[in-house]
GUKOL-765347 format. One record per atom (N, C-alpha, C): residue number from 1; x, y, z; atom name; residue in one letter. Coordinates in Angstrom, 3 decimals, padded with zeros to 6 digits. Example, Ala and Ser with C-alpha at 12.3 -4.5 7.8 and 13.67 -1.06 7.14 Angstrom:
% GUKOL-765347
@num->1; east->013.190; north->-005.690; up->007.800; atomo->N; residuo->A
@num->1; east->012.300; north->-004.500; up->007.800; atomo->CA; residuo->A
@num->1; east->013.200; north->-003.300; up->007.800; atomo->C; residuo->A
@num->2; east->012.850; north->-002.250; up->007.080; atomo->N; residuo->S
@num->2; east->013.670; north->-001.060; up->007.140; atomo->CA; residuo->S
@num->2; east->012.900; north->000.030; up->007.870; atomo->C; residuo->S
% end
This chain:
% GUKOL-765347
@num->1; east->000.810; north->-001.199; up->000.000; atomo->N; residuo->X
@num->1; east->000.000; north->000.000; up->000.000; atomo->CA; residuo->X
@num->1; east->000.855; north->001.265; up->000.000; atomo->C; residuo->X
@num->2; east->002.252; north->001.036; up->000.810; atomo->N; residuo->X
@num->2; east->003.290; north->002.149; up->000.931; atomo->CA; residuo->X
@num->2; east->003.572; north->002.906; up->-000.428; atomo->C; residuo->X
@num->3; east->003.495; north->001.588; up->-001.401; atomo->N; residuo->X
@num->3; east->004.458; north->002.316; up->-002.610; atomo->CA; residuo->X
@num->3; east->003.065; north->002.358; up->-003.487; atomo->C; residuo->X
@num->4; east->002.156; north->002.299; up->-003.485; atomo->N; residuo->X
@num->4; east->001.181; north->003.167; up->-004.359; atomo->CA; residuo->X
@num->4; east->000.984; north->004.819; up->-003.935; atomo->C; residuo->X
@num->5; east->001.455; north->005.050; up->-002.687; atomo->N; residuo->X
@num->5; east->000.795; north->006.096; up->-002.056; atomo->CA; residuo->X
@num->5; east->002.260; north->007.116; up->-002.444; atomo->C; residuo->X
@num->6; east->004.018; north->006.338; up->-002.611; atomo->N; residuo->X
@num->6; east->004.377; north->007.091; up->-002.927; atomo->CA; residuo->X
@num->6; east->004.613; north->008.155; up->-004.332; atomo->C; residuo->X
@num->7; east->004.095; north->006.567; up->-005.582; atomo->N; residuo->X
@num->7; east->003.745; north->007.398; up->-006.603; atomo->CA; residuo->X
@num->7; east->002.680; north->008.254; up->-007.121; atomo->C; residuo->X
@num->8; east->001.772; north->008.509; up->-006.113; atomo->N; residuo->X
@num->8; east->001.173; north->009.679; up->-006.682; atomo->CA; residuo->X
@num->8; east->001.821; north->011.056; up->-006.903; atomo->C; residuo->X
@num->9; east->002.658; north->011.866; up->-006.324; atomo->N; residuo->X
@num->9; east->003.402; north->012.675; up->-006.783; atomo->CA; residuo->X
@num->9; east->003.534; north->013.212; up->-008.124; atomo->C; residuo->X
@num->10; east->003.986; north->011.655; up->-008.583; atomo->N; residuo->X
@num->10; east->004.924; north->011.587; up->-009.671; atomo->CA; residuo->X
@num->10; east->003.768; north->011.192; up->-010.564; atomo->C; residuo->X
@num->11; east->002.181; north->010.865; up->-010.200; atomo->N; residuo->X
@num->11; east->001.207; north->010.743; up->-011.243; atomo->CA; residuo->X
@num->11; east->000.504; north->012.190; up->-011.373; atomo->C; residuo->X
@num->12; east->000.744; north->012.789; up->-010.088; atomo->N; residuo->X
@num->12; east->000.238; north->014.375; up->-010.789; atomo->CA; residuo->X
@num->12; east->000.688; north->015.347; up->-011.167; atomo->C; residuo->X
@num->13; east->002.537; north->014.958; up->-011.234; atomo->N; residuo->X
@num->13; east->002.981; north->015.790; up->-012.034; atomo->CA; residuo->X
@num->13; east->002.858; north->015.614; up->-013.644; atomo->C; residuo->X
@num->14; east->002.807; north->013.835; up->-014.100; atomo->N; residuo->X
@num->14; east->002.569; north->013.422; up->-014.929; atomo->CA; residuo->X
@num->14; east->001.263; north->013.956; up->-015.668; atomo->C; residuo->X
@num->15; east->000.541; north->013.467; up->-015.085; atomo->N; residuo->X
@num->15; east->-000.570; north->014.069; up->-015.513; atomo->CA; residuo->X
@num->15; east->-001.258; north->015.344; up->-016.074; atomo->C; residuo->X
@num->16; east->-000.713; north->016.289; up->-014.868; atomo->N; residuo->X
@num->16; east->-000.017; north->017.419; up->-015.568; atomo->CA; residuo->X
@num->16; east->000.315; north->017.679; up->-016.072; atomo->C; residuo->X
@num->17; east->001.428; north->017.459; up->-017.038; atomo->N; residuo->X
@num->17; east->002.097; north->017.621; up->-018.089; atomo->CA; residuo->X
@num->17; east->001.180; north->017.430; up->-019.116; atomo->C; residuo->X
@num->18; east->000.669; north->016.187; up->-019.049; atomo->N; residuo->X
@num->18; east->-000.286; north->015.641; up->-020.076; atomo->CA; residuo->X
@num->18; east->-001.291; north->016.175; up->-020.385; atomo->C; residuo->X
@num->19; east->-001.960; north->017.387; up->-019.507; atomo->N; residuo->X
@num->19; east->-002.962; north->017.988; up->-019.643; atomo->CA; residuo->X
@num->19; east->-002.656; north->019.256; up->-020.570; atomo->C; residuo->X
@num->20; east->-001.401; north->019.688; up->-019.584; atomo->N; residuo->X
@num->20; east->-000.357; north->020.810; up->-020.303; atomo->CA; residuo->X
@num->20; east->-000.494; north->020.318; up->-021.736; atomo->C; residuo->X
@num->21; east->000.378; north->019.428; up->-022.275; atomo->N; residuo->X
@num->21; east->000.304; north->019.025; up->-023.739; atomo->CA; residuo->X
@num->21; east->-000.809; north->019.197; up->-024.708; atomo->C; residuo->X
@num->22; east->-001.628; north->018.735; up->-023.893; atomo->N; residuo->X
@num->22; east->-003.087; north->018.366; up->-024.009; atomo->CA; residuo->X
@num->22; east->-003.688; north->019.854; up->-025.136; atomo->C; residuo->X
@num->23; east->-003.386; north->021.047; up->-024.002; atomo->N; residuo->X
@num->23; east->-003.199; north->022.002; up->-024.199; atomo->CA; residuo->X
@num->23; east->-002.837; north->022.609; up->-026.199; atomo->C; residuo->X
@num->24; east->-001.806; north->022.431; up->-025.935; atomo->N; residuo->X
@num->24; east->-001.000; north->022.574; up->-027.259; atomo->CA; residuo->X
@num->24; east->-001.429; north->022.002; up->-028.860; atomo->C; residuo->X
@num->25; east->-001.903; north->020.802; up->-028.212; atomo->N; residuo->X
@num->25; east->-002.643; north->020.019; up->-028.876; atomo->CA; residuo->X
@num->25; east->-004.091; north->020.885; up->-029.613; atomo->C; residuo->X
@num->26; east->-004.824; north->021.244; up->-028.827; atomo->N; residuo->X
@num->26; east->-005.535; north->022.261; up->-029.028; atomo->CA; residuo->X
@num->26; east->-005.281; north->023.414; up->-030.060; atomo->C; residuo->X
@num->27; east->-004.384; north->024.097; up->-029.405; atomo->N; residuo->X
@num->27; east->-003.621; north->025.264; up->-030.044; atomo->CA; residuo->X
@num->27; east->-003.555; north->024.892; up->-031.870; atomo->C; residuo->X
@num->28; east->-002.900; north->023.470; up->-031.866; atomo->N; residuo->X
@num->28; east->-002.621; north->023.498; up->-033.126; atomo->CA; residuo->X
@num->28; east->-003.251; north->022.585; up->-033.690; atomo->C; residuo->X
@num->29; east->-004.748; north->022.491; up->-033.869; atomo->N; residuo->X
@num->29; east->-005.989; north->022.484; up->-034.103; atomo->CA; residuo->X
@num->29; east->-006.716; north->023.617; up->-034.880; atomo->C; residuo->X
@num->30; east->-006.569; north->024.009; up->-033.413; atomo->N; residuo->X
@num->30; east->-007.163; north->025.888; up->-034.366; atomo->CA; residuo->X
@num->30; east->-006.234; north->026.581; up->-035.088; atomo->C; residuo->X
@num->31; east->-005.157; north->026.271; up->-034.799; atomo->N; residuo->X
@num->31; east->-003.891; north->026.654; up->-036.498; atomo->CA; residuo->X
@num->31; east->-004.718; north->026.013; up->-037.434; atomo->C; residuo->X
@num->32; east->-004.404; north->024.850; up->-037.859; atomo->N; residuo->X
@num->32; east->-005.001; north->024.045; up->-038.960; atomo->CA; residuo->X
@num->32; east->-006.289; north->024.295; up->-039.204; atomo->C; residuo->X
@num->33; east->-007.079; north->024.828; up->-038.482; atomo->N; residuo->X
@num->33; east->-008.512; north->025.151; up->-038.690; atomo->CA; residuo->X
@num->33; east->-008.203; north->026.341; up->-039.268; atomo->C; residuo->X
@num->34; east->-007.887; north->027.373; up->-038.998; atomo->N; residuo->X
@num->34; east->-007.567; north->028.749; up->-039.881; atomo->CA; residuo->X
@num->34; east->-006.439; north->028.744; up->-041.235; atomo->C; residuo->X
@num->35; east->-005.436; north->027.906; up->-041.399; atomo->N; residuo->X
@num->35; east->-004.931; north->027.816; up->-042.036; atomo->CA; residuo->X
@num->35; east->-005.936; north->027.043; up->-043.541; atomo->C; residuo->X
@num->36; east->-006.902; north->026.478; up->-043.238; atomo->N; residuo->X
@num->36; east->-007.735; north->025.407; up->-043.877; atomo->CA; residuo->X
@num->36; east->-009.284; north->026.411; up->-044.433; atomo->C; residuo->X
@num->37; east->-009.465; north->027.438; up->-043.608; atomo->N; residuo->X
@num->37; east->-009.973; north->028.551; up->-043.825; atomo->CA; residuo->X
@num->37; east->-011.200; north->027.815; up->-043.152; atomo->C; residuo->X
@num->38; east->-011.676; north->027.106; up->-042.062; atomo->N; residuo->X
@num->38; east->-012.815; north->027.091; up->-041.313; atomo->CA; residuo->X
@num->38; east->-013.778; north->026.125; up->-042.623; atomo->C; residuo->X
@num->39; east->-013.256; north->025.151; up->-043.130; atomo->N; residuo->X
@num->39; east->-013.956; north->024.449; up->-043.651; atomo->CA; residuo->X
@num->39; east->-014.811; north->023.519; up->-042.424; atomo->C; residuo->X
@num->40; east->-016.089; north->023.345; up->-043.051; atomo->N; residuo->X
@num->40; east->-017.138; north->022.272; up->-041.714; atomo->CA; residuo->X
@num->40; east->-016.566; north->021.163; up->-041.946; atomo->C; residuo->X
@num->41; east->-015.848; north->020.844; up->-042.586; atomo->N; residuo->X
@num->41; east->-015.941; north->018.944; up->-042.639; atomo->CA; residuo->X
@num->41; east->-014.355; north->018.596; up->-042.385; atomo->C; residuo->X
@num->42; east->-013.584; north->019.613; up->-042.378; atomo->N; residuo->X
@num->42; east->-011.952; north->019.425; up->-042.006; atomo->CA; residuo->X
@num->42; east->-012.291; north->020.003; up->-040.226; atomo->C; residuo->X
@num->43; east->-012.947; north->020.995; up->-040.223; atomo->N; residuo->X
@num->43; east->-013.140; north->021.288; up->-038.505; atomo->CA; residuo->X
@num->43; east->-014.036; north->020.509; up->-037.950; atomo->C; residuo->X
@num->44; east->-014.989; north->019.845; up->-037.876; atomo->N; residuo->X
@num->44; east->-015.272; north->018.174; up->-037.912; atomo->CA; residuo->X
@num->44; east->-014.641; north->017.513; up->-037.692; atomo->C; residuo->X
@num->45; east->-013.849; north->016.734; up->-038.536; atomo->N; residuo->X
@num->45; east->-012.879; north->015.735; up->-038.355; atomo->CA; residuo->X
@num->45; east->-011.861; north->016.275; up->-037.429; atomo->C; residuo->X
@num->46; east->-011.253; north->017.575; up->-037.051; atomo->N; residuo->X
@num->46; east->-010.479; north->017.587; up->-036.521; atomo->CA; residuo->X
@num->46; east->-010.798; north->017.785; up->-035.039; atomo->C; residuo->X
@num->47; east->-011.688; north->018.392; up->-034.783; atomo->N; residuo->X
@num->47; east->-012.297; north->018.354; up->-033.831; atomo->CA; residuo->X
@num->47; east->-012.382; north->016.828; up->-033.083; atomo->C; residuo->X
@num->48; east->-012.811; north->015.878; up->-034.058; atomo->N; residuo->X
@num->48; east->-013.052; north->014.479; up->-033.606; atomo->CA; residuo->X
@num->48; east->-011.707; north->013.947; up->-033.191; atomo->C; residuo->X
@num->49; east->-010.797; north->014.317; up->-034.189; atomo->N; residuo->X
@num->49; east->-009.456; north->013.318; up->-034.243; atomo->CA; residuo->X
@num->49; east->-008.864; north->014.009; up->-033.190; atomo->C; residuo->X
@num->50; east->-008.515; north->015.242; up->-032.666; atomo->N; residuo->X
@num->50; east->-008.252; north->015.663; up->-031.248; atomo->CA; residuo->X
@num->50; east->-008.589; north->015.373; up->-030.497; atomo->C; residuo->X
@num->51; east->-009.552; north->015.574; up->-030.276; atomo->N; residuo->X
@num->51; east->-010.211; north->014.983; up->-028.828; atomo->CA; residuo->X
@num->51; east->-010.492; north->013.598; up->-028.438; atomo->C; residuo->X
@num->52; east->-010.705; north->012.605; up->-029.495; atomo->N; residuo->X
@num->52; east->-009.764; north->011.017; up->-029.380; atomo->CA; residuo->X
@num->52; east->-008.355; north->010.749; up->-028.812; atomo->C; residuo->X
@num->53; east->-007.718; north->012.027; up->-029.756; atomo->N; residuo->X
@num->53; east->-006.244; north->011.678; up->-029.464; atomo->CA; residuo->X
@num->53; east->-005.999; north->012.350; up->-027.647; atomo->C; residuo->X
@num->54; east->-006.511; north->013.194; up->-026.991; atomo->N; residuo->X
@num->54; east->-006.405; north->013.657; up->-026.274; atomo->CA; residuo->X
@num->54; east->-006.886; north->012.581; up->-024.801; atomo->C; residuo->X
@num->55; east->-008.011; north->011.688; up->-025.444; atomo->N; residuo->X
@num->55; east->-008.539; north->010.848; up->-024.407; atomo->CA; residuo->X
@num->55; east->-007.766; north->009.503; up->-024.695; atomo->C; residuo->X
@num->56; east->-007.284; north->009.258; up->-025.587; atomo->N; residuo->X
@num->56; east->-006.755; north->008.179; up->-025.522; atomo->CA; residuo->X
@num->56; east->-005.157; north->008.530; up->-024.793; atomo->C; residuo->X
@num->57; east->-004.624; north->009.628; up->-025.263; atomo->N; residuo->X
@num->57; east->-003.352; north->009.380; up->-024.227; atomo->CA; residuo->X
@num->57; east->-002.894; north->009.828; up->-022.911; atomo->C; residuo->X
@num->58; east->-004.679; north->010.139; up->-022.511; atomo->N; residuo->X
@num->58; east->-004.923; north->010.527; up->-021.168; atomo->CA; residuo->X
@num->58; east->-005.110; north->009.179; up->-020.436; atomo->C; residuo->X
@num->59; east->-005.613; north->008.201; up->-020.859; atomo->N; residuo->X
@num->59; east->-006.060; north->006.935; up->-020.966; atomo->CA; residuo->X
@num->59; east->-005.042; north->006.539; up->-020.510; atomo->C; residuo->X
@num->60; east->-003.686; north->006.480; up->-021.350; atomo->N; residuo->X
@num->60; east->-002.682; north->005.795; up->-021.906; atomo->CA; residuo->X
@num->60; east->-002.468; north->006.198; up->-020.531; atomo->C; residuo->X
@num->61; east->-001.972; north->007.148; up->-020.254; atomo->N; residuo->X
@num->61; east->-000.629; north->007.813; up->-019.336; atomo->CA; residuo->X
@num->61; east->-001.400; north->007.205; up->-018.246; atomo->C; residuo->X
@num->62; east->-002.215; north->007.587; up->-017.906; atomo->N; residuo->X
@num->62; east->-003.348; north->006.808; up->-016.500; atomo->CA; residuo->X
@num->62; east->-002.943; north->005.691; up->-016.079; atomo->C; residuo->X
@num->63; east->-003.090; north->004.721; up->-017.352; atomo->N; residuo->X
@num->63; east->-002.549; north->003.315; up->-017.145; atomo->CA; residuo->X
@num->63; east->-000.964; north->003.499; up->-016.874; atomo->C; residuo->X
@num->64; east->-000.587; north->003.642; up->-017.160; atomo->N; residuo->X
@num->64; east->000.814; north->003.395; up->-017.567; atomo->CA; residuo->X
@num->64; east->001.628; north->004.086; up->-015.775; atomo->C; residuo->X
@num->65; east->000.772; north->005.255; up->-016.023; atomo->N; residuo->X
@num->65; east->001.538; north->006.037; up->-014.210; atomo->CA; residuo->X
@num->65; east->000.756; north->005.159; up->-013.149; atomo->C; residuo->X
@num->66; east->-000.400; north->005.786; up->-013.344; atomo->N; residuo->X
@num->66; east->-001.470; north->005.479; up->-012.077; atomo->CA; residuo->X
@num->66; east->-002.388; north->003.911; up->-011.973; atomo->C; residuo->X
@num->67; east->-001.427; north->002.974; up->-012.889; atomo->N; residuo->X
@num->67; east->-001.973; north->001.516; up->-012.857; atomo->CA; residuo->X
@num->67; east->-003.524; north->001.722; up->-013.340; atomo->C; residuo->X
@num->68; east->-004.149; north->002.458; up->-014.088; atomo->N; residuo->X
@num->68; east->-005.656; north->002.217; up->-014.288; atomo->CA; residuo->X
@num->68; east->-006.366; north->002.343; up->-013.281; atomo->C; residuo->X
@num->69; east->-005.996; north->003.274; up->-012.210; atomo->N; residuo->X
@num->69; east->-006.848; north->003.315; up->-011.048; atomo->CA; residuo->X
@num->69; east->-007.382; north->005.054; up->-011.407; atomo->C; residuo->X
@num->70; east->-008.401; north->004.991; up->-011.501; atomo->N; residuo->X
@num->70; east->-009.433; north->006.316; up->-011.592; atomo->CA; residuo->X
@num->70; east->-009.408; north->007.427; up->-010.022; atomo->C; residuo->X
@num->71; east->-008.474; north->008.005; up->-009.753; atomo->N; residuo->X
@num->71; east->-008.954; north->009.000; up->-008.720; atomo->CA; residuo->X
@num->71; east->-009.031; north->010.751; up->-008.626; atomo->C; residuo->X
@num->72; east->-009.665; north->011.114; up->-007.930; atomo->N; residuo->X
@num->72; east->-010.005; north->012.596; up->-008.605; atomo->CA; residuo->X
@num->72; east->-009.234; north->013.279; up->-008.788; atomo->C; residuo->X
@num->73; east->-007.601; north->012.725; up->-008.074; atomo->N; residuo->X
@num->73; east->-007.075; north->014.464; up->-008.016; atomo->CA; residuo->X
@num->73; east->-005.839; north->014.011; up->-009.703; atomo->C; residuo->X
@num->74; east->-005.922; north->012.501; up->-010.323; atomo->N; residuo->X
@num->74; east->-005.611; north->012.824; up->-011.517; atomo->CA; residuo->X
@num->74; east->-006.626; north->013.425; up->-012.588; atomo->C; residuo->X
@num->75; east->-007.930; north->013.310; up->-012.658; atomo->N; residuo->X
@num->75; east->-008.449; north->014.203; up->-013.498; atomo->CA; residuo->X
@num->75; east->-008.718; north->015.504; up->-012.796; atomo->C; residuo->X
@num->76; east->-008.470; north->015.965; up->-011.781; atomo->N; residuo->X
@num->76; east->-008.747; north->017.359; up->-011.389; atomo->CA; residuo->X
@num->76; east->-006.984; north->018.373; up->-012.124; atomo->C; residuo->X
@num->77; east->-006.107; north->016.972; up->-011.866; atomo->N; residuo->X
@num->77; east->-004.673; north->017.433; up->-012.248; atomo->CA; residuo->X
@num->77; east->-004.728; north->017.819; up->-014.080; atomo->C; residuo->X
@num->78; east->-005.203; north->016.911; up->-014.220; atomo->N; residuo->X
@num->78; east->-004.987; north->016.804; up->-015.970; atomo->CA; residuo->X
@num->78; east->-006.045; north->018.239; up->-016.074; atomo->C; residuo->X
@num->79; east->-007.111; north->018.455; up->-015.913; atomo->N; residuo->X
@num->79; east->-007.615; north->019.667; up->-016.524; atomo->CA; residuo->X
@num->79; east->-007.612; north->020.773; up->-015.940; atomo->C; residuo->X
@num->80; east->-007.117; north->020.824; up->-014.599; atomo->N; residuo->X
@num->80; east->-006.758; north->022.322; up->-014.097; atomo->CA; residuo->X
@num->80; east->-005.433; north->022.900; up->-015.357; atomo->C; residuo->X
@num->81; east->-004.007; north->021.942; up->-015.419; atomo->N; residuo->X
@num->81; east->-002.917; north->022.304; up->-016.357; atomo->CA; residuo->X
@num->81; east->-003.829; north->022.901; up->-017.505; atomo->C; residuo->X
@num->82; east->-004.768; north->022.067; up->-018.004; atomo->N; residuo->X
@num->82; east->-005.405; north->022.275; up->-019.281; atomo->CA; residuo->X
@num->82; east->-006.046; north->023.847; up->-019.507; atomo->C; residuo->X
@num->83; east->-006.686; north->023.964; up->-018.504; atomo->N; residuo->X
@num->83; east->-007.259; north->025.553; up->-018.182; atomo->CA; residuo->X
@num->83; east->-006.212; north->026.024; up->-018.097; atomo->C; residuo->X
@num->84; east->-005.241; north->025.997; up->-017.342; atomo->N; residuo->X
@num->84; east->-004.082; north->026.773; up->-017.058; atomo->CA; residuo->X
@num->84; east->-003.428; north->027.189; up->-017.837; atomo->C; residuo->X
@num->85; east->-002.973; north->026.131; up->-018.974; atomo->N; residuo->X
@num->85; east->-002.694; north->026.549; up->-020.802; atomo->CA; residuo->X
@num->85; east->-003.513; north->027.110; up->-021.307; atomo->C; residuo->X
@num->86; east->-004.216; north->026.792; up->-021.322; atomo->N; residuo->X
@num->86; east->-005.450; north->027.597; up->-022.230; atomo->CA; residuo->X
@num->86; east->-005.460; north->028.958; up->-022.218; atomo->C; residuo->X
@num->87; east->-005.510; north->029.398; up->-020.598; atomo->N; residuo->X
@num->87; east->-005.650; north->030.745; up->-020.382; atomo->CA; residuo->X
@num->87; east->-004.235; north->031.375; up->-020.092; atomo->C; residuo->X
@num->88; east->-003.463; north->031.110; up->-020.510; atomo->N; residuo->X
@num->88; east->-001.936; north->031.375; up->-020.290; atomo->CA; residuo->X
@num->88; east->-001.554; north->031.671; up->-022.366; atomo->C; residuo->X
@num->89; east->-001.887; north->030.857; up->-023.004; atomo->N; residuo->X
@num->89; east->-001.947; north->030.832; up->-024.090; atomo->CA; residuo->X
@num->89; east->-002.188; north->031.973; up->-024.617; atomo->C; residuo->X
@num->90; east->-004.114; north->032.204; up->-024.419; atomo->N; residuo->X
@num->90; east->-005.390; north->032.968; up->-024.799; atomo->CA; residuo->X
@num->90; east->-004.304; north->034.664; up->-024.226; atomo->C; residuo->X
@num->91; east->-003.911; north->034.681; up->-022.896; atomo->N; residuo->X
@num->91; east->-003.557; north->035.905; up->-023.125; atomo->CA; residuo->X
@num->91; east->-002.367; north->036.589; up->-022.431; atomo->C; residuo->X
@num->92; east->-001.416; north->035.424; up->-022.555; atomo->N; residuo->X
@num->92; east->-000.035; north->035.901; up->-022.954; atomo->CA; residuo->X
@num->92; east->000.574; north->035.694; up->-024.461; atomo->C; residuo->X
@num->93; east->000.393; north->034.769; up->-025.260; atomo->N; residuo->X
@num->93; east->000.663; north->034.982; up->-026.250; atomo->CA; residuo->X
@num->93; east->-000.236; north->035.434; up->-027.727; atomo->C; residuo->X
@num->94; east->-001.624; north->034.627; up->-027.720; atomo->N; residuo->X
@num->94; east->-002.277; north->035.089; up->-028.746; atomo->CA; residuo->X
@num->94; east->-002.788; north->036.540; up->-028.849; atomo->C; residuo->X
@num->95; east->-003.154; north->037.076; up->-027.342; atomo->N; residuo->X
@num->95; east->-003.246; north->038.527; up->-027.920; atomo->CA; residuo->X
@num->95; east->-002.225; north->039.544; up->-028.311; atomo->C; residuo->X
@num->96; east->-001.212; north->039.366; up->-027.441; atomo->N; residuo->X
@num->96; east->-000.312; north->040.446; up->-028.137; atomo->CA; residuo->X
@num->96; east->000.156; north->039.787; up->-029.595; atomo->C; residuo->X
@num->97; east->000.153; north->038.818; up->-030.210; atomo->N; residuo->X
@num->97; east->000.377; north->038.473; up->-031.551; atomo->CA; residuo->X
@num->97; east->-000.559; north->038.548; up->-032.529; atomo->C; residuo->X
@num->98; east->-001.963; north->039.174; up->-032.303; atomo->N; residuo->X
@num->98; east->-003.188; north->039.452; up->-033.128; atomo->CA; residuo->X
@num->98; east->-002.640; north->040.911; up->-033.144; atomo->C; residuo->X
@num->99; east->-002.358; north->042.151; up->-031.545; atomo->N; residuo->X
@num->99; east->-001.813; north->043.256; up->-031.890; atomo->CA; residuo->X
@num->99; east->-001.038; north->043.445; up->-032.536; atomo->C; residuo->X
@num->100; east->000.423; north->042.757; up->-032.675; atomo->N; residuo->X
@num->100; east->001.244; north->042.953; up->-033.419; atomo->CA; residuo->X
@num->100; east->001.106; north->042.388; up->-035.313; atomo->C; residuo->X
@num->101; east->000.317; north->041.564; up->-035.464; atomo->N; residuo->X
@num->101; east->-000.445; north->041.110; up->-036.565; atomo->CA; residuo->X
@num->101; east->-001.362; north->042.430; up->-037.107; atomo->C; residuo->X
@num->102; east->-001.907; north->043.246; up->-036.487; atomo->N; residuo->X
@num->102; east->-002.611; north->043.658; up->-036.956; atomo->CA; residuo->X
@num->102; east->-002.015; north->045.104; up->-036.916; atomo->C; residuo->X
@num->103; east->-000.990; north->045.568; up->-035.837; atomo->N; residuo->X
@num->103; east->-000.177; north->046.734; up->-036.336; atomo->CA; residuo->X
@num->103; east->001.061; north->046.869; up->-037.583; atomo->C; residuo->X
@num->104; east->001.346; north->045.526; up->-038.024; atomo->N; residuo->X
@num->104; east->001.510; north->045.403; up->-039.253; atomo->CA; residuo->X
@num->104; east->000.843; north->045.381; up->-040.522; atomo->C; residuo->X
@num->105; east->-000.103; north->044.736; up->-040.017; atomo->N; residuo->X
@num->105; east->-001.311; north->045.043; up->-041.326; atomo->CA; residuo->X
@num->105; east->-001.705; north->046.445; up->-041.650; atomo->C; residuo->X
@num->106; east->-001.541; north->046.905; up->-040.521; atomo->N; residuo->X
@num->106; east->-001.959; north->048.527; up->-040.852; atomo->CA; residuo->X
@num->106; east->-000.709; north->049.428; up->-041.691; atomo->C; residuo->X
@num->107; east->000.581; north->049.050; up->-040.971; atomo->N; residuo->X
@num->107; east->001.565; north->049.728; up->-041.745; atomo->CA; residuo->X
@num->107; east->001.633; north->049.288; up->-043.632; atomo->C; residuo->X
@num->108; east->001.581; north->047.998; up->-043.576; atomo->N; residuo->X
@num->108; east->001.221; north->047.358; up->-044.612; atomo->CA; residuo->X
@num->108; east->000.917; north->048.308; up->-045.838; atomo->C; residuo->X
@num->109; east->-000.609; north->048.519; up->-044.966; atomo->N; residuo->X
@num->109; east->-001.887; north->048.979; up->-046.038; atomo->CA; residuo->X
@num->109; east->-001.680; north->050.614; up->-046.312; atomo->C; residuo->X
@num->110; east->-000.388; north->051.279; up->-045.154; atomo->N; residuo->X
@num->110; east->-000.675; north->052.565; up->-045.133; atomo->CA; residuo->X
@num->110; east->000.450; north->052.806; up->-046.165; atomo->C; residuo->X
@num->111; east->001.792; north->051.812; up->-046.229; atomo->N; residuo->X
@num->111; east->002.771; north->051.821; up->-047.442; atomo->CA; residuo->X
@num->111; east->002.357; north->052.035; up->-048.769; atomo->C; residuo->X
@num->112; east->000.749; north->050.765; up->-048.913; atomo->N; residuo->X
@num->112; east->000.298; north->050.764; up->-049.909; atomo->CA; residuo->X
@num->112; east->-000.358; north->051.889; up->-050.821; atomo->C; residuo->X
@num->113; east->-000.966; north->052.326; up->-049.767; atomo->N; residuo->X
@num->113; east->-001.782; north->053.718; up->-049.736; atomo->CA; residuo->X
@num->113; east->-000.832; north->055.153; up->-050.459; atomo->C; residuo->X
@num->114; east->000.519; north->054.788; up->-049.776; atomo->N; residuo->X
@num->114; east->001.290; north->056.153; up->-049.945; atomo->CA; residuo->X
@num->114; east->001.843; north->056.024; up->-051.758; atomo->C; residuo->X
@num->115; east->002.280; north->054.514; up->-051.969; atomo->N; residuo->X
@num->115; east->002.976; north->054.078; up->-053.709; atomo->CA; residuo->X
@num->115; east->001.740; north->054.033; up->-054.287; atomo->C; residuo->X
@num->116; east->000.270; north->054.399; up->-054.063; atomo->N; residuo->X
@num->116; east->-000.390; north->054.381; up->-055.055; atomo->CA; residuo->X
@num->116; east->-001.136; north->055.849; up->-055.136; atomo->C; residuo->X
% end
């Protein structure tokens, strides 16, 4: 019983991570969804094929760390990281890179403006 109790630690840092990943995973989803221009049947499928891939190697890692034993504080672990990316993502990096995206677009258009 000793040595199940000492690897939990090491299953919620795991897990963690995995949620973290999890994360990223996401991220570059909605790349491919904008890059693809928001087609329904590629954001569909991808939608599907993520979130398979996301439960299956949540699955995976479960088994593999935590012996297939279901307890709350690995799924409380795996999707707190997940929120935690998400909103770490959402607005440390994607907004200031839409500002800077879009204060280029403006210089862009104002270059354009001036050679024509």
């Amino acid at each position: 019983m000793l040595f199940q109790t000492l690897s939990q630690p090491f299953a919620f840092l795991s897990l963690s991570v995995v949620g973290f990943l999890s994360g990223f995973l996401i991220d570059l989803k909605n790349i491919c969804r904008k890059i693809l221009k928001n087609n329904k049947i590629i954001t569909i499928f991808l939608d599907f094929f993520v979130f398979f891939l996301i439960f299956l190697i949540y699955f995976i890692f479960n088994l593999k760390i935590n012996f297939g034993e279901f307890r709350i504080f690995s799924i409380l672990s795996f999707f707190l990281s997940f929120f935690i990316q998400r909103s770490l993502v959402i607005n440390f990096v994607a907004k200031p890179v839409v500002k800077c995206y879009n204060k280029m677009k403006e210089k862009c258009n104002a270059k354009r403006k001036k050679k024509v």
